[in-house]
N, C-alpha and C positions, 0 to 999 in steps of 0.2 A: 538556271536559264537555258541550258542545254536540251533538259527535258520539256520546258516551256515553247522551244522552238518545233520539236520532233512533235508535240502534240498538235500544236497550230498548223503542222507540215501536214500532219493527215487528217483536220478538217476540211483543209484548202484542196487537197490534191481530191476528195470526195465529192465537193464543191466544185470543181474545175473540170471532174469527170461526168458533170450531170449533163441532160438533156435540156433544153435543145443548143444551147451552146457549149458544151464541153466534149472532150474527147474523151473516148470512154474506157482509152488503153491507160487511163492511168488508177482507175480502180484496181487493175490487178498490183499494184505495189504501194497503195493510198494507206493498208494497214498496217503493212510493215516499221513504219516511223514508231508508232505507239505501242504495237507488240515488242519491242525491242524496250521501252520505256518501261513495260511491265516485268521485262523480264529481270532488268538490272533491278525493279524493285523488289524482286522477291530475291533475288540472288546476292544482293548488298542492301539488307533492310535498313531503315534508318527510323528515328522518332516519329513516328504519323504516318508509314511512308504508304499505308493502304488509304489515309484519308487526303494525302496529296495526289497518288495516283486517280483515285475518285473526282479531284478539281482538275487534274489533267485530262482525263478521256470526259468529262462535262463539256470542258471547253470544244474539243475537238469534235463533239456530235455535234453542239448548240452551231460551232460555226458548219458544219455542216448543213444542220437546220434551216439556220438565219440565211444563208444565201441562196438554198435552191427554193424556199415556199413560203419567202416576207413575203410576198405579192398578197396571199390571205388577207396583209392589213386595208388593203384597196374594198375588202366587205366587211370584216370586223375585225380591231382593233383587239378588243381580246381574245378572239377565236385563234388570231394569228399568235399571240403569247402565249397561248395556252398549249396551241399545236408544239411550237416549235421547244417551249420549255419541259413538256411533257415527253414529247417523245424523245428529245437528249436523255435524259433522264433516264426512260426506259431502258436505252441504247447502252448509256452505263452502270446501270444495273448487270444486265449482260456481261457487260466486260468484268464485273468486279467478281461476279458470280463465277467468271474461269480463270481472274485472278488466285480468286481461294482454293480455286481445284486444283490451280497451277503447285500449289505449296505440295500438295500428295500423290501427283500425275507424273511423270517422264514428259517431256517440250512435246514429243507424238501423240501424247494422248490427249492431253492438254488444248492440241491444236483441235483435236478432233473432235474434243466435247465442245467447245470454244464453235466449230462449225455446226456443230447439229443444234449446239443450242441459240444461234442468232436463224437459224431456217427456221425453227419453233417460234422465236422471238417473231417473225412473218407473217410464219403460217397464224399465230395469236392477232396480229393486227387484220388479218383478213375475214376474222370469225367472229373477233369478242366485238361487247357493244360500244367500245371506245375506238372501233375501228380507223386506220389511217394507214394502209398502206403504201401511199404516194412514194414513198422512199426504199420501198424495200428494192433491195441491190441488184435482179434480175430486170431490172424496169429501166438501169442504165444505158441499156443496149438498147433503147427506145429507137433512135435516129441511125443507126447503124445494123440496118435490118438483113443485111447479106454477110454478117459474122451467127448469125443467130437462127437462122432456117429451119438448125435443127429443135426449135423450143415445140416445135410441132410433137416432139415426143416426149420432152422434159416441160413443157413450162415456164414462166421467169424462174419457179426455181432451181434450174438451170445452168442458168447464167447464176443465179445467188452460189450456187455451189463451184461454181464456174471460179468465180472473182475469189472465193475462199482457199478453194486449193491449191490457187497459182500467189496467196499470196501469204499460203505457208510454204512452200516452197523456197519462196525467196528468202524470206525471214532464215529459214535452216542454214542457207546460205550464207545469208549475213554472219550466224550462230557459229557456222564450221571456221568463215574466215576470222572470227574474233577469236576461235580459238585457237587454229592451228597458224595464221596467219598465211597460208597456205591459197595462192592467188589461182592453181591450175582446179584443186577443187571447188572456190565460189564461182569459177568458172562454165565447171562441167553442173554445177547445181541450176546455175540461169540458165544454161542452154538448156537444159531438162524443163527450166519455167517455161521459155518462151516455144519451147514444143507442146506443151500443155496449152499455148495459149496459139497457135498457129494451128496446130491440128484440127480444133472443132471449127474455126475460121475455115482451114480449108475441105472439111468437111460438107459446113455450110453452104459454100461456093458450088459445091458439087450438086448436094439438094437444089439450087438455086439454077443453076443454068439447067436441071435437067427435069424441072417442075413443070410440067405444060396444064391449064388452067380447062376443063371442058367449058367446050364453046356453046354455053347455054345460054346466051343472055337477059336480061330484065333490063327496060330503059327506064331510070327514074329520074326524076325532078325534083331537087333538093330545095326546100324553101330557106330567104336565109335575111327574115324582114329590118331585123338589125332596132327590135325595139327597147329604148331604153327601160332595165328592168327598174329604176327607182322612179323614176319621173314621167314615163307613159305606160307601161305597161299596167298595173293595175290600176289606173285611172280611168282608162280605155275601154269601152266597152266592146264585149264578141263580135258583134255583129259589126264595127267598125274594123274587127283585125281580122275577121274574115273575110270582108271588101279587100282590104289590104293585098291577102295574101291570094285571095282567085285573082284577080287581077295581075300579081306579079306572076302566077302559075299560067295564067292566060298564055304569056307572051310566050311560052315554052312548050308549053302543051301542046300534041299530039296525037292523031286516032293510035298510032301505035306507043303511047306511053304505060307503061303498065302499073307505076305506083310515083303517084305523090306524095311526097313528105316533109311534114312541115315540123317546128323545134318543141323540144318539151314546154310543159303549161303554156304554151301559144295562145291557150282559150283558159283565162286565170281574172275572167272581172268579177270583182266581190269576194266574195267566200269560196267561190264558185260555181259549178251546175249540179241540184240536186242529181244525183246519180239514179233515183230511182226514177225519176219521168226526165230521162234521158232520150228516152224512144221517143219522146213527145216534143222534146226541146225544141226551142228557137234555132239552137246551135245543129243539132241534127238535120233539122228542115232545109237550112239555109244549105246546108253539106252536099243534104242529096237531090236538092236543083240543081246545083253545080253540076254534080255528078252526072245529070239526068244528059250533059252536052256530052261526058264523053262515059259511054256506057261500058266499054272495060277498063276503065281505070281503078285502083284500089289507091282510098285516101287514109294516110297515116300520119297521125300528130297528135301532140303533149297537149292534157288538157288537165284542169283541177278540178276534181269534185269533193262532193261532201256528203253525208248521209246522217239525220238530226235523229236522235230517242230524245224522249220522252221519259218513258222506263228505263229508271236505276239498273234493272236487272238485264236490261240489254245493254249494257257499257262493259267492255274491254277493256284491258292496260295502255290502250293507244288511245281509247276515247276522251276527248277534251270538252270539259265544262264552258258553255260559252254565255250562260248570263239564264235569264227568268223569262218564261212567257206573263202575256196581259195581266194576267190571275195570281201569281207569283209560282207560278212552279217551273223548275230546273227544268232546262233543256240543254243535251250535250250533242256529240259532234264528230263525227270519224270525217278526217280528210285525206284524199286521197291524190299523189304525184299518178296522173295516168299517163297512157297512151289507148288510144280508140283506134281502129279501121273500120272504115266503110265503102261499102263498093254497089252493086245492086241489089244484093243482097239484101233482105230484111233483118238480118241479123245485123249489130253490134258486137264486135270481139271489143275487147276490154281486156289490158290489162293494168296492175298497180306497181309501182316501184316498191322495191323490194331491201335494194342496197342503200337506208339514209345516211343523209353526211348529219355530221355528228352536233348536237346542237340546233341544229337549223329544222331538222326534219324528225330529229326521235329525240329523246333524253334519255342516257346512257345509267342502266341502271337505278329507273325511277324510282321502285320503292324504299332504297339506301339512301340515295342525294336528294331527291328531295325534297323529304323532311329539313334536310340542312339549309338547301340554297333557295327551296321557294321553285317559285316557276321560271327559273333561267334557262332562255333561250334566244335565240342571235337572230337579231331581224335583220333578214336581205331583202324588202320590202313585202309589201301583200300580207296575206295571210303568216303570221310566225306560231305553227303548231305543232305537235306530234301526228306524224302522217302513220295511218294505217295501212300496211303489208299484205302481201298473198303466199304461201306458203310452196305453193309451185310455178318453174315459169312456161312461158305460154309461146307456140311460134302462130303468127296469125295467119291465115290463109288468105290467099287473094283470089279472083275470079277465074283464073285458069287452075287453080291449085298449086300455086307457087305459096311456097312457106316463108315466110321474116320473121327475125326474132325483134321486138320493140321495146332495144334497151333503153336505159332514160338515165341522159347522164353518168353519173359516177359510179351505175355500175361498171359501167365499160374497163374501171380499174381492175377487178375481179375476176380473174383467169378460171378459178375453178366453177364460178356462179355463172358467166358466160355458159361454158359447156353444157351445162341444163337445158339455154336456148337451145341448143346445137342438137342435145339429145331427143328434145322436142318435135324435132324433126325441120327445122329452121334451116333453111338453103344457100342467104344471103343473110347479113345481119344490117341491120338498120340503128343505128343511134341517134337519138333525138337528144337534145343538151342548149342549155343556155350558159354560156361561160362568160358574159358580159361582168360579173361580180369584179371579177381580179383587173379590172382594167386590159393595156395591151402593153403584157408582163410575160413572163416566163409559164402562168399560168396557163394560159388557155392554148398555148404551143405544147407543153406537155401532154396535158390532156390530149390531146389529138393524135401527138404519135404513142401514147400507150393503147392507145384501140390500136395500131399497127402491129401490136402485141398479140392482140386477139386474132386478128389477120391470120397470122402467122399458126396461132396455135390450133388454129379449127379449121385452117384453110378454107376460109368464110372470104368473101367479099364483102366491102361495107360499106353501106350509104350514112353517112353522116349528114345531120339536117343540124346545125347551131343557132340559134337566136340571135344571139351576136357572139363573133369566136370566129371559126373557120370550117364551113361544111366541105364535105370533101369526098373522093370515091376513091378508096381504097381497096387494092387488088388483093389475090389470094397469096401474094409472096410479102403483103405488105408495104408496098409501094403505094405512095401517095399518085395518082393517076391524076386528078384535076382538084382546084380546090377552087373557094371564092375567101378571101380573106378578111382579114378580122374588121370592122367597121364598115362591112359595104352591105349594101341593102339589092337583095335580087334573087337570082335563080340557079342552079345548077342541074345541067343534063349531061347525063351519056347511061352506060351502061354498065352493068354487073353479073358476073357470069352461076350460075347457079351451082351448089355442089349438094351431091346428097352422102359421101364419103365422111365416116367417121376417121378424125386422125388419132394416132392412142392416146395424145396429151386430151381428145376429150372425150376418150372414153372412160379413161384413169383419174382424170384430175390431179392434183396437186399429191398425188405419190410419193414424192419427192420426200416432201415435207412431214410426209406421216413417217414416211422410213427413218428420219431424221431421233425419233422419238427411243430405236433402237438403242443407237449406241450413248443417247441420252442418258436414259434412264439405265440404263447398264453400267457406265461410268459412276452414275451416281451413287447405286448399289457399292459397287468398286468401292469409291471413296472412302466408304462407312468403316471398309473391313481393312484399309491400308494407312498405316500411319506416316505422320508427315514427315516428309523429306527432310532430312538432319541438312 
């Protein structure tokens, strides 16, 4: 019962420490219940006690899981089970994995494989195709953005390494006072934690008040129509949502505005807009009348396209089969999550989402699964297909030669896939997103302050455009500056200030995590050649 409690202690206290309602000082001792759990199992074995350990840190991820991203079940029911029982899972693998190392390691080293290897555990959810980063432990310090200033140089993982080291520390503590009983050294051990954990805080503080923003500004105009995505959205036709949305841009607009932006797939009737007579569209024409009132404005927004073969021998692994022409022969299908700008220009910049959420947008590992599962995929209404990607990202240029990067959505999770835009040559970043899916839940509050993330790490400014969710402008320290909230239908203006300074977290990227790899695979080697502790 003991250890049933200690395990449930550090689901809860993970849980308690999330975004956007939990405090995040309690990650750094959230481990310590369960490492302590693992330790008595290896130190006083018993019948099973590696497949009881295994049900004990299950529970403690799952409740982890289940409380910070049920919301999932508000779009899909199983996406949400799948997420949360999956990624526990993964979590305890991990642990069991430095349990075993634990039997041949010293508590030091143990701890230290035990770190490197949950920053791989990360760095893995941020690359591979069952991607899901939403939880990785650098992301806690989402709403607490003046302990963190310095991610400009590290990254979330950072703070991942951050929440790790302070809370072997304490654990040793724990370890000295079980052993010696000895109350003046668990003492002198915390005060050592909480200097590890006050130091980068004040650190931070220092970055923070002495960060001045160049005064370059861009005024933009956030679109934020608030249309429901199951029941109007693609029933709706373009040229209705684009009434919709000049009209509410009208009331805001400006001879000195410089970029309108409106939410991802905003232009999503049907299948979509053939992408190849895009120059030609309905949707373009209606754009660049608009345009024609105010002739420097740059228009930026989420739209769906598609592009049909014919030819077997022009399909890719993303291309989707979608039924027979008149005659009977197969016609397929690449569709594409975009974003478009347009300005006076004759030119179209275009680009396509690149980071899919999993199920919804790609199938993870098609040529393996499915054979097995068939065409399983998660309708959040509209089109439910495998979306086709671009290989590079792209910053669009607007009529003065101001740069934006046009993320879309769930990248904006993605620290090191960000800095691409950035390296682009991208000035301010722009997010377009529909978070309407999850309800008004924990979700689409998250999401919002992990761009505060990006903020921070590229010293970027951000215009967020949401569908429904919360569009918002966020500064280069990360501060949320104005927002319009989650179910309201309208506009948002002010400004964003330009930077063209590269910061090292995005010249480097996720550094962190690759270094992580050293003392991994090092230990591992170790392992082979030291036998296990009597």
């Amino acid at each position: 019962m003991k250890n049933l409690i200690l395990a449930l202690t550090t689901g809860l206290l993970l849980a308690l420490a999330w975004p956007t309602y939990g405090f995040p000082l309690l990650l750094f001792c959230c481990f310590v219940p369960l490492l302590w759990v693992t330790h008595k199992s290896i130190l006083k074995p018993v019948k099973k006690s590696g497949l009881k350990l295994f049900g004990l840190a299950y529970l403690a991820f799952f409740i982890f899981n289940i409380i910070t991203t049920w919301w999932l079940y508000n779009s899909t029911g199983f996406g949400m089970w799948f997420a949360v029982l999956a990624n526990s899972l993964l979590m305890t693998f991990v642990w069991m994995f430095y349990r075993r190392a634990s039997k041949r390691l010293s508590v030091n080293l143990s701890l230290v494989f035990l770190i490197s290897l949950w920053m791989l555990f990360e760095f893995m959810h941020l690359n591979w195709e069952f991607s899901w980063p939403w939880l990785n432990l650098g992301n806690g310090f989402a709403t607490y953005t003046g302990w963190i200033q310095w991610y400009e140089f590290t990254g979330t993982f950072g703070g991942t390494l951050w929440v790790w080291v302070v809370n072997a520390l304490i654990f040793k503590g724990v370890l000295a006072f079980a052993e010696t009983k000895n109350q003046r050294t668990l003492f002198i051990k915390l005060a050592f934690a909480a200097g590890v954990i006050l130091i980068p805080i004040g650190a931070s503080q220092l970055i923070y008040h002495n960060y001045t923003e160049t005064q370059d500004p861009v005024e933009v105009v956030l679109l934020q129509p608030n249309i429901d995505p199951y029941t109007e959205k693609y029933n709706t036709t373009n040229e209705r949502i684009a009434d919709l949305l000049f009209e509410e841009a009208s009331k805001s607009l400006t001879d000195s505005t410089d970029f309108l932006i409106a939410p991802e797939t905003v232009l999503a009737e049907g299948a979509g807009v053939d992408i190849r007579n895009f120059e030609y569209s309905a949707e373009k024409e209606k754009a660049k009348d608009f345009l024609n009132t105010y002739p420097d404005l740059n228009y930026l927004a989420g739209i769906q396209f598609y592009r049909l073969y014919t030819n077997e021998e022009d399909i890719i692994s993303t291309t989707n089969y979608v039924g027979k022409d008149r005659i009977g022969n197969p016609i397929w299908a690449d569709f594409f999550n975009s974003a478009f700008l347009l300005n006076q220009s004759d030119t179209s910049q275009i680009y396509h989402k690149s980071k899919l959420v999993v199920g919804v947008e790609n199938f993870p590992y098609q040529s393996i699964l499915k054979p097995l599962l068939g065409d399983v995929m998660i309708d959040l209404g509209g089109t439910v297909s495998m979306k086709t990607t671009q290989k590079n990202r792209v910053a669009f240029t607007g009529t003065d030669e101001t740069k934006v990067a046009p993320i879309i959505c769930y990248e904006s999770v993605y620290g090191d896939f960000v800095t691409d835009y950035v390296k682009a040559g991208a000035e301010f970043l722009a997010i377009i997103t529909n978070d309407a899916w999850w309800g008004d839940t924990q979700g689409h509050k998250q999401h919002l302050n992990y761009a505060r993330l990006r903020a921070i790490e590229n010293r970027r400014s951000i215009a967020r455009s949401a569908n429904t969710g919360i569009s918002a402008i966020i500064n280069q320290k990360g501060e949320i500056e104005k927002e319009l909230g989650y179910g309201l239908r309208g506009t948002l203006k002010g400004n964003v200030n330009k930077n063209k300074k590269l910061t090292f977290y995005s010249k480097h990227g996720d550094y962190l995590a690759k270094l992580a790899f050293v003392p991994a695979i090092g230990l591992l080697i170790f392992l082979f050649f030291r036998r296990k502790k009597p």
